[in-house]
C-alpha positions in Angstrom: -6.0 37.7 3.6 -8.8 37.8 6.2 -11.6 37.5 3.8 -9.8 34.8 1.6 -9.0 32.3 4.9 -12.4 33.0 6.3 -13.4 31.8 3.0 -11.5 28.8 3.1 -13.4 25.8 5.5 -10.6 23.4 5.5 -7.2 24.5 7.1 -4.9 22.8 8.9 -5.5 23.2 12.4 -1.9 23.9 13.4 1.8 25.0 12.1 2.9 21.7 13.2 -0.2 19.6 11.2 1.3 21.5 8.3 4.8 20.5 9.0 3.7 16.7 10.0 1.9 17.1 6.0 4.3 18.5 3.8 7.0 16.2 5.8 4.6 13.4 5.3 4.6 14.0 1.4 8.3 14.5 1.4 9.2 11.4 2.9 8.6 8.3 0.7 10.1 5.7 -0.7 12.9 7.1 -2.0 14.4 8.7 1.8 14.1 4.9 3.0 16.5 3.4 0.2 17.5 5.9 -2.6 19.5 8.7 -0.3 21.5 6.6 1.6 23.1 4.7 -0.5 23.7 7.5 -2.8 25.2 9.0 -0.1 27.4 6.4 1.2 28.6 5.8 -2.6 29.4 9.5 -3.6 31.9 10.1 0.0 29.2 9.9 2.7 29.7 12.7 4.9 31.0 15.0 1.4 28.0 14.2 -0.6 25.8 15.1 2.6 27.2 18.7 2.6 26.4 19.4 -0.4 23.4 17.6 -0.5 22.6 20.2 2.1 23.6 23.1 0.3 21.5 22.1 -2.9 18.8 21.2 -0.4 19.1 25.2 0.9 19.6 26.6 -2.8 17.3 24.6 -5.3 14.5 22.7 -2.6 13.5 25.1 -0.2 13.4 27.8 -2.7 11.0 25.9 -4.9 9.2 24.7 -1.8 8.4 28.1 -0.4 6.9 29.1 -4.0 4.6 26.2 -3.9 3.8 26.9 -0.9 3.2 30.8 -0.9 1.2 30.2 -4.3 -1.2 28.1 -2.3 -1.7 30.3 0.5 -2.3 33.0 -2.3 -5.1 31.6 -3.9 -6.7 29.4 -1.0 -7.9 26.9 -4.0 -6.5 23.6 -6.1 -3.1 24.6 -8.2 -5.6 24.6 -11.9 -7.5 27.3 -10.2 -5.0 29.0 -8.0 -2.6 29.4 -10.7 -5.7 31.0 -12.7 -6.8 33.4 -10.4 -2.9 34.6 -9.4 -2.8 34.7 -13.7 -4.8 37.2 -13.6 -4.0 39.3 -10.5 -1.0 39.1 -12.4 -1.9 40.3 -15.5 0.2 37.0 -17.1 -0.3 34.8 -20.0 -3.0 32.3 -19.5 -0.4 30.1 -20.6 0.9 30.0 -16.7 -1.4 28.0 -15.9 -0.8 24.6 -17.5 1.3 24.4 -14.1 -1.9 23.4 -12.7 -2.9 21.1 -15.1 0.8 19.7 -15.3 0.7 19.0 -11.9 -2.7 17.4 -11.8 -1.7 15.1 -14.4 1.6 14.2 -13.2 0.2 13.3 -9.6 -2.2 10.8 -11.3 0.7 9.1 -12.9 3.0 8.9 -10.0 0.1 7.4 -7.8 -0.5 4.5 -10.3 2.5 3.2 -10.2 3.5 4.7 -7.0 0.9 2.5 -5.5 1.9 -1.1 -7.1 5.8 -0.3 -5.1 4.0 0.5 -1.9 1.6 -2.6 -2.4 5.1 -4.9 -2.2 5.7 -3.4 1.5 2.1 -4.4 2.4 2.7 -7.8 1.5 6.0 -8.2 2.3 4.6 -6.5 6.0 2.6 -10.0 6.5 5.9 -12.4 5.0 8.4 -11.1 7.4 5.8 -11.4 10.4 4.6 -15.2 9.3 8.6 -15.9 9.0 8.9 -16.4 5.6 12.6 -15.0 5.9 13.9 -16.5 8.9 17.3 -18.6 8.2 16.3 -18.2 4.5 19.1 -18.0 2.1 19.7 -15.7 -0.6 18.4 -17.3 -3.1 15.2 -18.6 -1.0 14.7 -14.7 -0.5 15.5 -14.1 -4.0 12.7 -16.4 -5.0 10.3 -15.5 -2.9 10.4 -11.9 -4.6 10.4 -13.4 -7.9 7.4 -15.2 -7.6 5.8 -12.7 -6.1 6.6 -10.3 -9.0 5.5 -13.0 -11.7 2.0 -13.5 -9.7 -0.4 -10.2 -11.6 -3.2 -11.8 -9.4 -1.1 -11.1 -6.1 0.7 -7.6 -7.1 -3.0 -6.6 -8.4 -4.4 -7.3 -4.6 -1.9 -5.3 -2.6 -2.4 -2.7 -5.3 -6.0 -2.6 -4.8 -5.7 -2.6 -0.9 -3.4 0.4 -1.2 -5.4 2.3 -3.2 -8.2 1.5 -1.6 -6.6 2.8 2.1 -5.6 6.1 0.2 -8.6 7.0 -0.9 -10.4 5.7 2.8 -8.2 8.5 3.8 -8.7 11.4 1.5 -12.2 11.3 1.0 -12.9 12.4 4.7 -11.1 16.1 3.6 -8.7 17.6 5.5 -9.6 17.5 8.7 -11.3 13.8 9.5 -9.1 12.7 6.6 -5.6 13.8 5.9 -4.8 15.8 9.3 -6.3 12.4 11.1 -4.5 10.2 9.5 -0.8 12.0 9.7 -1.7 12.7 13.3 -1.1 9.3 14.0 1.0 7.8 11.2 4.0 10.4 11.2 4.7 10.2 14.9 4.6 6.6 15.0 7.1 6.6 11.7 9.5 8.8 13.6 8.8 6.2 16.4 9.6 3.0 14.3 12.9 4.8 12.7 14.4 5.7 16.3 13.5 1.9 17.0 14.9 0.3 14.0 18.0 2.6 14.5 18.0 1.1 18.3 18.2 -2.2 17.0 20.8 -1.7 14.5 22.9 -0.1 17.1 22.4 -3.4 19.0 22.6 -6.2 16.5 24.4 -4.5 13.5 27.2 -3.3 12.5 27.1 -0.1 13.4 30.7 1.6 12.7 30.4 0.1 9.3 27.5 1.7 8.6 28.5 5.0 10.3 31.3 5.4 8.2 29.4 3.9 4.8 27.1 7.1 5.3 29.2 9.7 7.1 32.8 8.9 6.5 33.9 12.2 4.7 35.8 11.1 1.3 35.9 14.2 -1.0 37.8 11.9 -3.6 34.2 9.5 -3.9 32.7 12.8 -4.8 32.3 13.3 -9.1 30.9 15.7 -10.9 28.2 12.8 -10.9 28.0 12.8 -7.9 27.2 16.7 -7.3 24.8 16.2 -10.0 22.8 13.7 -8.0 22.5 15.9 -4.7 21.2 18.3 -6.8 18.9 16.1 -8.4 17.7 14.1 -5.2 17.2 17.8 -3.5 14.9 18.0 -6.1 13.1 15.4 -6.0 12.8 14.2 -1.8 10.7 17.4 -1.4 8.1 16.2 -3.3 7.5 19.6 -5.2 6.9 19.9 -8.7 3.1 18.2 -8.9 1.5 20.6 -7.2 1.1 18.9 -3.9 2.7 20.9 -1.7 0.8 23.8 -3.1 -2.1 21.9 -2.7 -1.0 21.9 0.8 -0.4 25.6 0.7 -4.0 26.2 0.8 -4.7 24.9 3.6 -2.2 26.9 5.4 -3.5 29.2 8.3 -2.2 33.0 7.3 -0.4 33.7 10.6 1.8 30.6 9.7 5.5 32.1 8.6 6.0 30.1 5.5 10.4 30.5 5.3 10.6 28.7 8.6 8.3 26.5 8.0 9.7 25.2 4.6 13.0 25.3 6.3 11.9 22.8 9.2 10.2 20.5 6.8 13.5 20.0 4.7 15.1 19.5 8.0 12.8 16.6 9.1 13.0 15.5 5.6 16.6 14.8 5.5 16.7 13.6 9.6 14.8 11.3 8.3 16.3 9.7 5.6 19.8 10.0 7.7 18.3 8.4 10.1 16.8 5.7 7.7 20.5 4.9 6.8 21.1 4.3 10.2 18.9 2.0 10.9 19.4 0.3 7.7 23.4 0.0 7.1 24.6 -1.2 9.9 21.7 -4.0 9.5 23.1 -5.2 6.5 27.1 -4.7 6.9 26.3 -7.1 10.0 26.2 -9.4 7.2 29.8 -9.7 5.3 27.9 -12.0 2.2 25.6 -9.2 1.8 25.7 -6.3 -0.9 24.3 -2.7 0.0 22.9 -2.0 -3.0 20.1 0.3 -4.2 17.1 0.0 -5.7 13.8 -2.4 -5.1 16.7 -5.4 -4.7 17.6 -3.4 -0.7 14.3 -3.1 0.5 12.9 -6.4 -1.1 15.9 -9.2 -0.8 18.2 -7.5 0.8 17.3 -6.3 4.0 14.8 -9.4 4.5 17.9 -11.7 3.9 19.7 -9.7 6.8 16.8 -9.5 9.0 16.3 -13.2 8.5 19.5 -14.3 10.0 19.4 -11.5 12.9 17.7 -12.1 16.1 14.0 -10.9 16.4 14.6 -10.7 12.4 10.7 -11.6 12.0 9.2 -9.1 14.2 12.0 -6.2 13.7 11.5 -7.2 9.6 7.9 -6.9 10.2 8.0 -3.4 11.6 10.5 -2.1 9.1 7.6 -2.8 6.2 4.9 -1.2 8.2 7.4 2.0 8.7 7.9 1.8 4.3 4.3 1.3 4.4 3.1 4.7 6.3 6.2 6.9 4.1 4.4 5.4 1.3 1.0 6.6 2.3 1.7 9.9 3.1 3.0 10.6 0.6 0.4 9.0 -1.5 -2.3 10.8 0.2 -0.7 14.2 -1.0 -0.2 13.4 -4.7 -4.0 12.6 -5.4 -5.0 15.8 -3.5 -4.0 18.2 -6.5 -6.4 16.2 -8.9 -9.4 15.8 -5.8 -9.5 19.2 -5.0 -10.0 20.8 -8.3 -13.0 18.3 -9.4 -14.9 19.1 -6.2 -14.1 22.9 -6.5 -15.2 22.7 -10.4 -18.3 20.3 -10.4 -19.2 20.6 -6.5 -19.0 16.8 -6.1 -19.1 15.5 -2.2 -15.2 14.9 -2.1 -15.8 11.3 -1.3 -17.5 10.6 -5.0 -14.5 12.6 -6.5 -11.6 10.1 -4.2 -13.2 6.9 -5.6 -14.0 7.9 -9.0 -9.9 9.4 -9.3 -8.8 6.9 -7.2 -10.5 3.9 -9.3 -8.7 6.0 -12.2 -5.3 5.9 -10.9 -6.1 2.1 -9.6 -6.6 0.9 -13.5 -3.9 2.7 -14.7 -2.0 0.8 -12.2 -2.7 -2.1 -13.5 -0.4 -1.3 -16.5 2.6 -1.1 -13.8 1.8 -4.5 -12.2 1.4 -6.3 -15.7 5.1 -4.9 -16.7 6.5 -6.7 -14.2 5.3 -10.3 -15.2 2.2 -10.7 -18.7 4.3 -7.5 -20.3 7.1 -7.5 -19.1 8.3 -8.0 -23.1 6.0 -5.6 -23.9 8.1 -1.9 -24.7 6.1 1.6 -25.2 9.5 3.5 -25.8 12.9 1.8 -26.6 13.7 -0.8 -23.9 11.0 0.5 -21.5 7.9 -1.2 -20.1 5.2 0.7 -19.3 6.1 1.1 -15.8 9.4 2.3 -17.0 7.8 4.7 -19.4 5.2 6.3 -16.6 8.4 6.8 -14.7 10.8 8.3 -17.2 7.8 10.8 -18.5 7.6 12.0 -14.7 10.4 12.0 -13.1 12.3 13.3 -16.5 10.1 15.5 -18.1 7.0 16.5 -15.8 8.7 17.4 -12.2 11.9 19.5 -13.2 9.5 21.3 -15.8 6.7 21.9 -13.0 9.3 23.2 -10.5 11.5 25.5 -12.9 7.9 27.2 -14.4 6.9 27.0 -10.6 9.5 29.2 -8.9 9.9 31.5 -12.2 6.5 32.1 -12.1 6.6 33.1 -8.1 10.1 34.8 -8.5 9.7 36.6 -11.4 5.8 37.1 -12.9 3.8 37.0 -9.0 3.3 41.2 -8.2 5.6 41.6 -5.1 2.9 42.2 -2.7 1.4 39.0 -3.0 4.8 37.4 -2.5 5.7 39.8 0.3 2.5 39.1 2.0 2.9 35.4 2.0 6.5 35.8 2.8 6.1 38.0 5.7 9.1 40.5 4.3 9.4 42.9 1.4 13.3 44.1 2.2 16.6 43.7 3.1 19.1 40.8 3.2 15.8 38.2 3.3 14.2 39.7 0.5 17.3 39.9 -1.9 18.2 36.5 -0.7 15.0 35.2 -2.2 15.4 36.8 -5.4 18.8 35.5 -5.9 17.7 31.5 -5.0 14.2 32.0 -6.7 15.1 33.7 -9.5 18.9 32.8 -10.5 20.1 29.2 -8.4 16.6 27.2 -8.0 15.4 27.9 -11.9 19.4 27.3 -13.3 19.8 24.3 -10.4 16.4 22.5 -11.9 17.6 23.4 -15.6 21.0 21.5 -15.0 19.4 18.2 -13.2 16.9 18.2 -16.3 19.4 18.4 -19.1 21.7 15.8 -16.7 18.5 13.2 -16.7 17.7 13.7 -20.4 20.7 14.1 -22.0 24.1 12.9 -20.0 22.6 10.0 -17.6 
């Protein structure tokens, strides 16, 4: 271990730069809309339990592979996955993880980036007042015609892009470590603001008991299926960032609680999200609390519109979207970056333009979908944005994270696993055989065959 992390020039400086990271990658998008209202809709304070539960039992489990499989080989997944192949003595088959991963992570940031491009612009309308006393269908418009403009969607997409890769090609230190120094503790800070306000203005009962309100009748077999799916998914594990991470852990770092303390912040935060979000819009009795683009985008700005300080509090709400969304971003594109400068022994600033100007015109396909092909369908009655989606969410992630943790749980030589797990016996040890090699691998199994073939 000594001779590997002396080897290693860029780790993160701290436990808690690691924890500010991986939580940075966890929370996107998806913890600002996606959990709530699943929550709230599947018995609130039910669905939470056992959101937690799968959260324990499938995430964490998967998340401590990734993680421990970083440390391990101190490299990108393509070539820590090779060198652990063959400490291993494995089929060289293992390591199309890497590659998986790689791949996936380039397809997730191109579309990934046109969404986040709409809470850059839409940081600048609520702030000029675009939504103030604006009706719903004024709001409505607004995002219509914003979605039908390619010129305008292309332009935040480029800005975005162009801001992730400002950030990653500075490494880990002057780049990523930097820029979650600052971003994460001032997203905590806008949450715990926003959550103030709705305490203030909303309805805040309404949307206590929307999210927490236990009703064990609301929860399906459905229902159960989507905790274990989101638990998945809101960990961002899978692609190969977090293991991408992994290698930048120092060794003295105890990866269990660390893992553990990430989920934790994870789900704080997109409780806390639901918070500030709910009571916001139940202040409203016209408006609808539903999911999707349609809450963050027309919505919440119709809400915010008729509150008072709608225009600034709208305005920090997109900035707070805006930094999950970078995060995050700045984590998927690391898998790809970090293997082309480890293979060619390119400056990592030529390697974040030239990927990033790859992910940027893929991209482009997402933003015409929306508007010049929005007719156009690759598969069935998907765009291409709809396709990119499907292929990862579907297919790629579940498959990375089942071959992930079977490949720590089951294939890995128990020293190396030991070693990065800091225990080698006792009620630990067997409890990380059961989850890693029985609940995690048969929990991702049933949320893929669920996606593919029930949903």
């Amino acid at each position: 271990m000594a001779d590997n992390e002396a080897s290693q020039p860029n780790l993160w400086s701290s436990r808690l730069m690691f924890i500010l990271a991986a939580a940075g990658s966890a929370v996107g998008l998806g913890n600002i809309w996606k959990f709530p209202y699943i929550a709230g809709e599947n018995g609130g304070g039910a669905f939470v339990v056992v959101y937690l539960l799968c959260i324990a039992a499938i995430g964490v489990p998967i998340m401590a592979a990734e993680v421990l499989l970083g440390r391990a080989g101190r490299q990108s997944p393509i070539n820590t996955l090779r060198a652990l192949v063959r400490r291993s003595g494995a089929s060289k088959g293992w390591t199309l993880i890497g590659w998986m991963g790689v791949l996936g992570g380039f397809l997730i940031l191109s579309f990934y980036a046109v969404i986040a491009g709409w809470a850059l612009h839409y940081i600048f309308q609520a702030g000029s007042g675009t939504f103030t006393g604006a009706s719903s269908a004024e709001v409505s418009g607004v995002f219509d015609d914003f979605l039908a403009s390619p010129w305008t969607m292309l332009f935040w997409h480029t800005v975005f892009m162009a801001g992730t890769v400002a950030i990653v090609a500075r490494g880990v230190n002057r780049g990523l470590e930097f820029a979650i120094r600052w971003f994460m503790p001032v997203l905590f800070v806008l949450i715990l603001l926003l959550v103030g306000y709705a305490m203030v203005v909303g309805d805040f009962a309404a949307g206590f008991g929307f999210l927490f309100g236990f009703d064990f009748g609301a929860l399906t077999v459905a229902g159960v299926q989507e905790a274990m799916g989101h638990a998945f998914f809101t960990l961002s594990v899978g692609m190969g960032a977090i293991m991408a991470y992994g290698a930048y852990v120092p060794g003295n770092v105890s990866i269990p609680g660390t893992v553990l303390t990430i989920a934790s912040v994870d789900t704080v935060v997109a409780l806390a999200a639901g918070l500030a979000i709910f009571p916001i819009v139940f202040a409203n009795p016209d408006l609808e609390a539903g999911a999707g683009p349609g809450l963050l985008f027309v919505t919440l700005p119709i809400a915010f519109g008729n509150l008072p300080l709608g225009a600034f509090i709208g305005t920090l709400f997109f900035i707070l979207i805006s930094f999950a969304a970078i995060t995050s971003a700045i984590s998927i594109i690391e898998p790809a970056l970090a293997w082309t400068v480890e293979q060619f022994r390119i400056t990592r600033a030529r390697v974040a333009i030239a990927l990033g100007g790859i992910c940027w015109f893929l991209g482009i396909g997402s933003v015409l979908s929306f508007n010049v092909w929005s007719n156009v369908h690759i598969v069935g009655e998907r765009t291409f944005f709809d396709f990119v989606d499907y292929v990862t969410q579907v297919w790629m992630l579940p498959i990375g994270g089942f071959l992930i943790v079977l490949f720590a749980a089951w294939v890995l030589p128990k020293e190396i696993v030991t070693e990065q797990l800091g225990f080698s016996s006792g009620f630990k040890w067997k409890l990380w055989l059961v989850l890693g090699r029985v609940v995690a691998p048969i929990g991702v199994l049933l949320v893929f065959v669920y996606t593919t073939f029930l949903a």
